[in-house]
C-alpha positions in Angstrom: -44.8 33.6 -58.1 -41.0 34.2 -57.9 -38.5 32.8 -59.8 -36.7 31.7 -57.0 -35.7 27.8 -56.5 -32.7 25.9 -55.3 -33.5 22.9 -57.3 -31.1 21.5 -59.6 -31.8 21.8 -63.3 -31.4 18.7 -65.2 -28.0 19.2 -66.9 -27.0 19.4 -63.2 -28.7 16.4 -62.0 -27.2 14.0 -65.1 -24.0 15.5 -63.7 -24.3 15.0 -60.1 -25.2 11.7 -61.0 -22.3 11.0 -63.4 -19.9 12.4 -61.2 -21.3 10.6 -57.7 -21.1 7.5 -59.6 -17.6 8.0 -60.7 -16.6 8.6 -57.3 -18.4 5.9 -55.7 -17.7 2.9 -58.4 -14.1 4.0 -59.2 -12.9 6.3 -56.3 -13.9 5.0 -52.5 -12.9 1.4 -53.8 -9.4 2.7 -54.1 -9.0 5.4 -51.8 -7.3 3.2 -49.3 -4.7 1.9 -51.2 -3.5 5.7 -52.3 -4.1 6.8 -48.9 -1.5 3.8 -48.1 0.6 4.7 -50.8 1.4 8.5 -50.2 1.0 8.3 -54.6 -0.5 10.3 -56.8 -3.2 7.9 -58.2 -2.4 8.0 -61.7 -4.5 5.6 -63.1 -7.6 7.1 -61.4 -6.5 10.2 -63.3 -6.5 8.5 -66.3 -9.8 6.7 -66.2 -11.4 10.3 -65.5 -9.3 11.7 -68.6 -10.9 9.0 -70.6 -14.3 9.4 -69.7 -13.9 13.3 -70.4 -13.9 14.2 -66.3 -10.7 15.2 -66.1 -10.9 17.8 -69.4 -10.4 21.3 -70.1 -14.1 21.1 -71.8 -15.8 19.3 -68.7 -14.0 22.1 -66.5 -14.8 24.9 -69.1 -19.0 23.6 -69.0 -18.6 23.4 -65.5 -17.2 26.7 -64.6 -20.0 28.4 -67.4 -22.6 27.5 -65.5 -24.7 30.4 -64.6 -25.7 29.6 -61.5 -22.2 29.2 -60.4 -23.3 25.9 -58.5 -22.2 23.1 -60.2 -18.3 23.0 -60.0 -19.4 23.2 -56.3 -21.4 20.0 -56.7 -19.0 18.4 -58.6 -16.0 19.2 -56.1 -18.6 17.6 -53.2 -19.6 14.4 -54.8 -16.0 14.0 -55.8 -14.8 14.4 -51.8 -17.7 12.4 -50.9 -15.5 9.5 -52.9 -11.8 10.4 -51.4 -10.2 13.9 -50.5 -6.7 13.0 -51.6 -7.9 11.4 -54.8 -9.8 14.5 -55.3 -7.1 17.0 -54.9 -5.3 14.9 -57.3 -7.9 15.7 -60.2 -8.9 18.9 -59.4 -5.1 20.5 -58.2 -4.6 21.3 -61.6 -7.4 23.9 -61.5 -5.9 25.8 -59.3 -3.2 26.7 -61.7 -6.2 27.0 -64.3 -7.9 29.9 -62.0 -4.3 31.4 -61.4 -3.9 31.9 -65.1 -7.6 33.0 -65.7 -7.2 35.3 -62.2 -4.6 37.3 -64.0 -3.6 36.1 -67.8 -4.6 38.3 -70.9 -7.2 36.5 -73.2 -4.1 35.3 -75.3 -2.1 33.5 -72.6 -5.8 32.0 -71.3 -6.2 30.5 -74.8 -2.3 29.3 -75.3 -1.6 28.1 -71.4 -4.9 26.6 -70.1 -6.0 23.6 -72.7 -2.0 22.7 -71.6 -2.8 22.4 -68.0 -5.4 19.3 -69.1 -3.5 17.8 -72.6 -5.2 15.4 -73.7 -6.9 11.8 -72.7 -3.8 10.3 -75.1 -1.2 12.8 -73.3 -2.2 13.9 -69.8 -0.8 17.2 -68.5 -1.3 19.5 -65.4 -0.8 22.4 -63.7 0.2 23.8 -60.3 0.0 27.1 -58.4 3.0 28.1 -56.3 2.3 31.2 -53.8 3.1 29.8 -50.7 6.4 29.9 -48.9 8.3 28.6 -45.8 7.9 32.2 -44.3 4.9 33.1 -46.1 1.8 31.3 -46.0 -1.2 33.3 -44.3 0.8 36.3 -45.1 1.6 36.2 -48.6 3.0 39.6 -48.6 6.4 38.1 -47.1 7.0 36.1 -50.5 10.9 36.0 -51.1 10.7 34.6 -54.4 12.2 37.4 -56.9 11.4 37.9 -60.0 13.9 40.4 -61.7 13.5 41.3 -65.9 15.7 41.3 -67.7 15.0 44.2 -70.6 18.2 43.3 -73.5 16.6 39.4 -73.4 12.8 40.2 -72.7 13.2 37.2 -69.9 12.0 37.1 -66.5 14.6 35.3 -63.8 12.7 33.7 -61.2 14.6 32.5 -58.0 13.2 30.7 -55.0 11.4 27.9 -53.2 7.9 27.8 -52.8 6.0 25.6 -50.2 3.3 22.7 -50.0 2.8 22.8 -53.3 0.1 20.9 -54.9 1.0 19.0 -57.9 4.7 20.6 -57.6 7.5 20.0 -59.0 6.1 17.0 -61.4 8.2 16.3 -64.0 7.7 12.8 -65.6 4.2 14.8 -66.6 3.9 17.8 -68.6 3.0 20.0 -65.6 2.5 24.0 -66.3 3.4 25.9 -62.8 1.9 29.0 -62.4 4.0 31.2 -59.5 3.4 33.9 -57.6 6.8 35.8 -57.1 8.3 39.4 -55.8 9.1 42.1 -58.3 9.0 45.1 -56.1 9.9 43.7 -52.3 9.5 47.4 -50.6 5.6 47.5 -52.1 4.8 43.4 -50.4 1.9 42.3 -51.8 1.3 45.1 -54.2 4.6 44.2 -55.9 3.8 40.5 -56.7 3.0 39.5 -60.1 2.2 35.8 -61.6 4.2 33.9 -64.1 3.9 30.9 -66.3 6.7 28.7 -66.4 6.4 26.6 -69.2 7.1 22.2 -68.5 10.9 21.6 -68.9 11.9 24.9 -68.3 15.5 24.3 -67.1 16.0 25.8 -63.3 12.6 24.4 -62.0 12.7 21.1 -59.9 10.7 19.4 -56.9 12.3 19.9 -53.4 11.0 17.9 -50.9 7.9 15.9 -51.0 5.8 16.0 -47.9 4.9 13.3 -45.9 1.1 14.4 -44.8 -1.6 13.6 -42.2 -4.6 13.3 -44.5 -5.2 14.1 -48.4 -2.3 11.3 -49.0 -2.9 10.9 -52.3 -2.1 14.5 -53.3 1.3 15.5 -54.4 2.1 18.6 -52.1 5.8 19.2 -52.7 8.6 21.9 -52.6 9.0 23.8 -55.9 12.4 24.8 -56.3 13.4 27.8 -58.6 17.1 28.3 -59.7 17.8 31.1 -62.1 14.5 30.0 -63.5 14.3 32.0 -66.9 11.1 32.5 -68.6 9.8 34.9 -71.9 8.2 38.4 -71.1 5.1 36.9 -72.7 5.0 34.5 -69.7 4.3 37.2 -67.2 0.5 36.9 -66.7 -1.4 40.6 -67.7 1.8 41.7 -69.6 4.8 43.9 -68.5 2.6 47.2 -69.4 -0.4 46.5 -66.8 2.5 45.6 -64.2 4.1 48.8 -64.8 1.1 50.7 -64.3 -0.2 48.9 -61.6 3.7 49.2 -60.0 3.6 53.2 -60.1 0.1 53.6 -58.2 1.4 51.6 -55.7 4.4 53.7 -55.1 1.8 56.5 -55.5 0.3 55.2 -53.0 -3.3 54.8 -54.8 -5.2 51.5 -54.8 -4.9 48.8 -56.6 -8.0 46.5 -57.6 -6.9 43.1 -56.8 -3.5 41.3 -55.8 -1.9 38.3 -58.1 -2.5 36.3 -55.3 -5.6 36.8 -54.2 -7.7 37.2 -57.4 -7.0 33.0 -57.0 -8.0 32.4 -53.6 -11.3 34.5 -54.0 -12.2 32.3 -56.8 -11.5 29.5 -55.0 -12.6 29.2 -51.5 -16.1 28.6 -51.9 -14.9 25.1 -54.1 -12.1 24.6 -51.0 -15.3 24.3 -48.9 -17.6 22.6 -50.9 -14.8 20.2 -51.1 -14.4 20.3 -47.2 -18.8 19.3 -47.5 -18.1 16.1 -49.3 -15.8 14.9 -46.5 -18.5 15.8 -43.8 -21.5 14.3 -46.2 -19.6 10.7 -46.6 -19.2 10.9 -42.5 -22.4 11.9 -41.8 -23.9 9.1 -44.1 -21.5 6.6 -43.2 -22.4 7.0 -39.2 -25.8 7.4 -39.8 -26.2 4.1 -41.5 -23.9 2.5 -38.9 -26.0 3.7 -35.9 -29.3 2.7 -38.0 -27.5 -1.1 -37.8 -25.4 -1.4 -34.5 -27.1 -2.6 -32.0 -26.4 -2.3 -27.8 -28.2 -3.2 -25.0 -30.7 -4.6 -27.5 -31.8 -1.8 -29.8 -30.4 -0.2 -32.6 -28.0 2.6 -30.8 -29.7 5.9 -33.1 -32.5 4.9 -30.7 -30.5 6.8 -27.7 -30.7 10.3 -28.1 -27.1 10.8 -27.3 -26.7 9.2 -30.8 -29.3 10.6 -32.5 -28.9 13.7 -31.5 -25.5 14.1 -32.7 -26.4 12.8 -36.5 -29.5 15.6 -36.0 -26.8 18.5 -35.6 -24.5 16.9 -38.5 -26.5 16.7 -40.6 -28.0 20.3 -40.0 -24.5 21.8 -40.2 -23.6 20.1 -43.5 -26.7 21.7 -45.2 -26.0 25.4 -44.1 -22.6 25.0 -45.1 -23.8 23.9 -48.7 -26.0 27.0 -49.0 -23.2 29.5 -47.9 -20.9 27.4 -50.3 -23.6 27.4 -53.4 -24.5 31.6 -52.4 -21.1 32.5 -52.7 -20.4 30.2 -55.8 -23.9 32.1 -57.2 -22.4 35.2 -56.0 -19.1 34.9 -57.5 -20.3 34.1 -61.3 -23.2 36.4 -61.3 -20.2 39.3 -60.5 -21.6 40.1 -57.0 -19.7 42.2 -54.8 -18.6 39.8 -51.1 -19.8 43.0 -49.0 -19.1 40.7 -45.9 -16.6 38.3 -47.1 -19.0 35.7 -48.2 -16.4 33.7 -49.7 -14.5 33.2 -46.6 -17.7 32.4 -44.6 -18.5 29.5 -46.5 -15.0 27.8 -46.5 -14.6 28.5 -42.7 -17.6 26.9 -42.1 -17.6 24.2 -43.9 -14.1 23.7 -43.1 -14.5 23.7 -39.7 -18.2 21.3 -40.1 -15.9 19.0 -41.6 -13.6 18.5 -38.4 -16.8 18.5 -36.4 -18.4 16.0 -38.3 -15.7 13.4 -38.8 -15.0 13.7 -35.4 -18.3 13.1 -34.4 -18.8 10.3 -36.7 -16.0 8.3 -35.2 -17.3 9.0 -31.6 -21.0 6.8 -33.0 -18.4 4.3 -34.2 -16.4 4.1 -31.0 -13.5 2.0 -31.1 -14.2 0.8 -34.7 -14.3 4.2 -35.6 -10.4 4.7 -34.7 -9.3 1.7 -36.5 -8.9 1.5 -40.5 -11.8 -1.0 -40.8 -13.7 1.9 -40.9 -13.0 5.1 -43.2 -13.9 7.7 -41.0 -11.0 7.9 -39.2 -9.2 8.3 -42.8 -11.9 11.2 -43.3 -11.0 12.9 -40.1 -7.3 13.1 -40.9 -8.5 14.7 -44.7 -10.9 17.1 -43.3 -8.0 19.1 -40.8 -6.3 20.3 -44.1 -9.8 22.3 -44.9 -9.2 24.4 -41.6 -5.7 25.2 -42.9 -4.9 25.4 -46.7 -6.3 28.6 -48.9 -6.3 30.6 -45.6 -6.9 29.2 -42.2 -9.6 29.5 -40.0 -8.4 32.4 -38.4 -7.2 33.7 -41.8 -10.8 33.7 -42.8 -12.6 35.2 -39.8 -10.3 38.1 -40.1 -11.2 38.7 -43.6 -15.0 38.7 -42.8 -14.0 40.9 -40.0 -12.3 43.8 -42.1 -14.7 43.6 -44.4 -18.3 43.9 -42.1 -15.7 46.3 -40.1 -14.5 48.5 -43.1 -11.3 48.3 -40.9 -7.9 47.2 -41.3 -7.9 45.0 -38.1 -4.6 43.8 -37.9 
């Protein structure tokens, strides 16, 4: 008999459990208040740093896992609670992955337990990549970052765009930021930096006033003769330098500073995306089971049932494309046809379908905030967009079943 089995193993299922009821008992309840709010939910984040969820160690177990599964779990059951809320807890990873994308085994051990703090001093972390000009194509990053050899110090100049987490102050908040050193080379000449909290020079821009994922703080980051240590620059100035030359040689280069973050984390992107189509798809199915027209419940017309059949299909192939190219990912398997970006366009996109479809069973009461599936609608259309859009994604999987540089 083979080995094979997609069950969960018992550490997983205590966690799935743990982190489902978190969600449920402490983050639904107050997801429409933050949605209200446009805040970061702050004492959400610090219920979850008490009981150990929000943690360098709970990320640290969850990330070891062989199977690669259970961060993806964890990001579902947590959207399956609130999107926004979500992004709030988990944005700081993102910043965690850019430093373990690209940092030496020195700055992972001195930078990353500062993303978390601790329950008694909460911290986080941000990942600035994005520009104004430059977000599906990262190459176009205007942010410079020029050395400066007689002070071994990095000035950073800038702005950097929808931002999540950026620009917090009043917290400790480690930004990790993707900026120019060689313009003329694009993406080849990017590198990633740490800027330290209360570096002088950094500061929030604008704060966005979003559609959905409300209680995430997406903001401007603003960088004004930002000067950080050489030790700050993520790999060291002697991997840069080498990687710099066979660029201008015009050799390959194995990974940009950029990207080494996004192909970590699209596959959690989507399984986030999954929650927000699993809490819709539950939500209408129970509503269709109980509404009754023209004297039957309405599931009982297949125009209804028929819908939740499809939902409920699409959600469980998007969580096996999600948990093979999680599996994939930690078990160091190559994405020979950009499995990564299948799994969060599709469950990006099953997420807009869903919702949608969810507040068509509800009809009218689905449009109006008595319901939260019109909230989840407006959460899931960020999935089709941030970490790569849709079309970003299908032209990743293109080149690489192609082996061609489609443009």
């Amino acid at each position: 008999m083979s080995d094979f089995s997609l069950d969960l193993n018992d550490d997983q299922l205590q966690i799935q459990k743990w982190v489902h009821d978190f969600a449920a008992d402490v983050i639904r309840p107050a997801a429409p208040e933050w949605d209200e709010r446009e805040e970061t939910p702050w004492p959400i984040i610090e219920e979850a740093a008490k009981i150990g969820l929000y943690s360098i160690d709970f990320v640290s177990q969850a990330f070891g896992d062989p199977t690669g599964i259970t961060f993806a779990m964890i990001s579902e059951e947590l959207c399956w609670g609130d999107a926004g809320i979500t992004l709030a807890l988990l944005g700081t990873t993102l910043g965690v992955t850019g430093i373990l994308g690209s940092g030496t085994p020195e700055q992972i051990g001195e930078w990353i337990p500062q993303c978390f703090g601790t329950a008694d001093d909460i911290r986080m972390a941000a990942f600035a990549v994005s520009e104004a000009d430059a977000g599906s194509d990262v190459s176009s990053l205007r942010t410079r970052a020029v050395y400066d050899e007689a002070k071994d110090e990095w000035v950073l100049n800038g702005t950097k765009s929808w931002i999540t987490n950026g620009g917090i102050t009043h917290v400790p908040t480690v930004h990790v930021v993707v900026a120019s050193v060689e313009p003329e080379l694009k993406s080849r000449g990017h590198a990633s930096f740490v800027v330290p909290p209360g570096t002088p020079g950094l500061s929030m821009g604008q704060k966005y006033k979003k559609m959905g994922i409300r209680a995430s703080h997406t903001a401007e980051v603003v960088l004004d003769d930002v000067r950080v240590p050489g030790s700050c620059l993520l790999g060291g100035k002697e991997k840069l330098d080498a990687r710099i030359a066979r660029a201008r040689e015009g050799k390959s280069s194995r990974v940009q500073a950029a990207m080494s973050t996004f192909e970590a984390s699209r596959p959690l992107v989507g399984a986030q995306a999954l929650g927000i189509a699993r809490a819709a798809y539950e939500y209408a199915l129970d509503y269709a089971k109980e509404r009754q027209a023209f004297g039957r419940p309405i599931i009982m017309n297949q125009a209804i049932a028929f819908k939740l059949a499809d939902m409920k299909t699409a959600i469980d192939a998007a969580r096996l494309l999600v948990w093979r190219a999680t599996w994939m990912g930690r078990n160091g398997k190559e994405f020979t046809a950009g499995e990564g970006s299948m799994s969060k366009l599709y469950a990006g996109e099953v997420a807009v379908k869903v919702t949608e479809e969810a507040i068509q069973i509800l009809g009218g009461a689905g449009y109006v905030k008595d319901h939260p599936v019109e909230q989840w609608h407006r959460d899931s259309k960020i999935y089709t967009i941030f970490e790569g859009t849709s079309e970003i994604q299908r032209l990743v999987i293109a080149r690489t079943i192609s082996g061609m540089q489609i443009p």
